[in-house]
C-alpha positions in Angstrom: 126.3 105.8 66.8 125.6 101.9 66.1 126.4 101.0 69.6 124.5 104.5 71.5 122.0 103.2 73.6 120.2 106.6 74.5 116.5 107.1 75.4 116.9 110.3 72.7 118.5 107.8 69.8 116.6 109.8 67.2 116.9 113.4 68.5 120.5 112.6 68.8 120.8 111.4 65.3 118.8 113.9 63.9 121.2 116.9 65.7 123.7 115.5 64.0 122.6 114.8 60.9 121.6 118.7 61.2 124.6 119.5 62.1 126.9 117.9 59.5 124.6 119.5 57.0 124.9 123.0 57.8 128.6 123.7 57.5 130.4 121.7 54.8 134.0 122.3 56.7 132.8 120.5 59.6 134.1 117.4 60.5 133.0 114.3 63.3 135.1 112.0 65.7 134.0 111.0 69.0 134.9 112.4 72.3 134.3 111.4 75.4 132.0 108.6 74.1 129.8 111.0 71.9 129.9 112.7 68.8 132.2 116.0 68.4 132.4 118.3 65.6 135.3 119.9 64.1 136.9 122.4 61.7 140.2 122.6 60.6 140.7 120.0 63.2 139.6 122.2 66.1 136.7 120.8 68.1 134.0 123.2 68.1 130.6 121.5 68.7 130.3 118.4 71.5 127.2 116.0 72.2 126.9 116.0 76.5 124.7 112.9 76.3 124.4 112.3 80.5 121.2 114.3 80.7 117.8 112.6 81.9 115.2 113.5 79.4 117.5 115.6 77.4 120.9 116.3 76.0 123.2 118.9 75.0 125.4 120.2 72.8 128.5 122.4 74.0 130.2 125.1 71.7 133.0 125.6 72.9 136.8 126.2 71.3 138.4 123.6 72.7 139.2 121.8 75.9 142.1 124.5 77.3 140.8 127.7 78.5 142.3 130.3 76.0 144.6 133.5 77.0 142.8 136.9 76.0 139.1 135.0 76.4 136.9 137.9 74.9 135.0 140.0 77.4 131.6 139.2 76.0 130.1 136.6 74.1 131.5 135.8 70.8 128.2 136.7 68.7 124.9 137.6 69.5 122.8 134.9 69.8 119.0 136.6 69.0 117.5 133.2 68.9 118.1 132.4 72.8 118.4 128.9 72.2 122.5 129.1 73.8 123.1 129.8 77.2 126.3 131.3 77.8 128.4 129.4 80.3 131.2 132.2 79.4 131.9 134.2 76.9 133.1 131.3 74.5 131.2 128.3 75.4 127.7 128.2 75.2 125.1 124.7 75.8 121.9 124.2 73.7 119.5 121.7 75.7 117.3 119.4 73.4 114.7 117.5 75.4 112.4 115.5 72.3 112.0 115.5 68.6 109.2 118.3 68.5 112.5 120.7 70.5 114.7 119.5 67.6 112.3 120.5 64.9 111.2 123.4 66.9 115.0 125.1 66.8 116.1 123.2 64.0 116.4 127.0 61.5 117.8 128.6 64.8 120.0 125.8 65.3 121.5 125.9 61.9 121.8 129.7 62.1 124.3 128.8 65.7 126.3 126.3 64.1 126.9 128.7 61.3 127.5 131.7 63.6 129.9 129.4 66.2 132.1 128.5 63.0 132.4 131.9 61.5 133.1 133.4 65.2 135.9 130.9 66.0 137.8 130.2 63.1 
């Protein structure tokens, strides 16, 4: 993070910051040049920091696409801030601090929801 030269430097660092708070069994390395988030070693939670104006995170279950995928999305998200790419990965978008603060409860709520679906 001492070396990220990103235009969303403090949204990014606040995300994560969110994010290792919420879930005491998460975990951080870096992937693909950004932060990732794990538990019990399984990556779970990935900054997509090539955005313009924004970034994401991906939920996901890891890199390989999984036999027996589930034929609907792993929870219900009711605070729309995912959008489901498939039934197990899912992007939140995050364009400026007042977004972050904005979904910050709902955000928490995800991470906590992701974890508990996936382990």
């Amino acid at each position: 993070m001492n070396n990220l030269e990103h235009p969303l430097k403090e949204e990014i660092t606040e995300i994560r910051k969110i994010i290792l708070e919420t879930n005491s069994n998460i975990t951080e390395k870096i992937k693909w040049n950004a932060p990732s988030f794990c538990v019990d070693g399984y990556d779970r939670i990935t900054f997509n920091l090539h955005g313009k104006g924004f970034f994401r995170l991906i939920f996901h279950c890891g890199a390989k696409v999984k036999d027996g995928s589930p034929n609907t999305p792993i929870f219900i998200d009711n605070s729309g801030i995912l959008e489901w790419v498939t039934n197990d990965r899912a992007i939140a978008k995050f364009t400026n601090m007042d977004d972050v603060k904005d979904k910050e409860n709902d955000l928490r709520e995800v991470i906590n929801q992701w974890i508990h679906s996936t382990i």
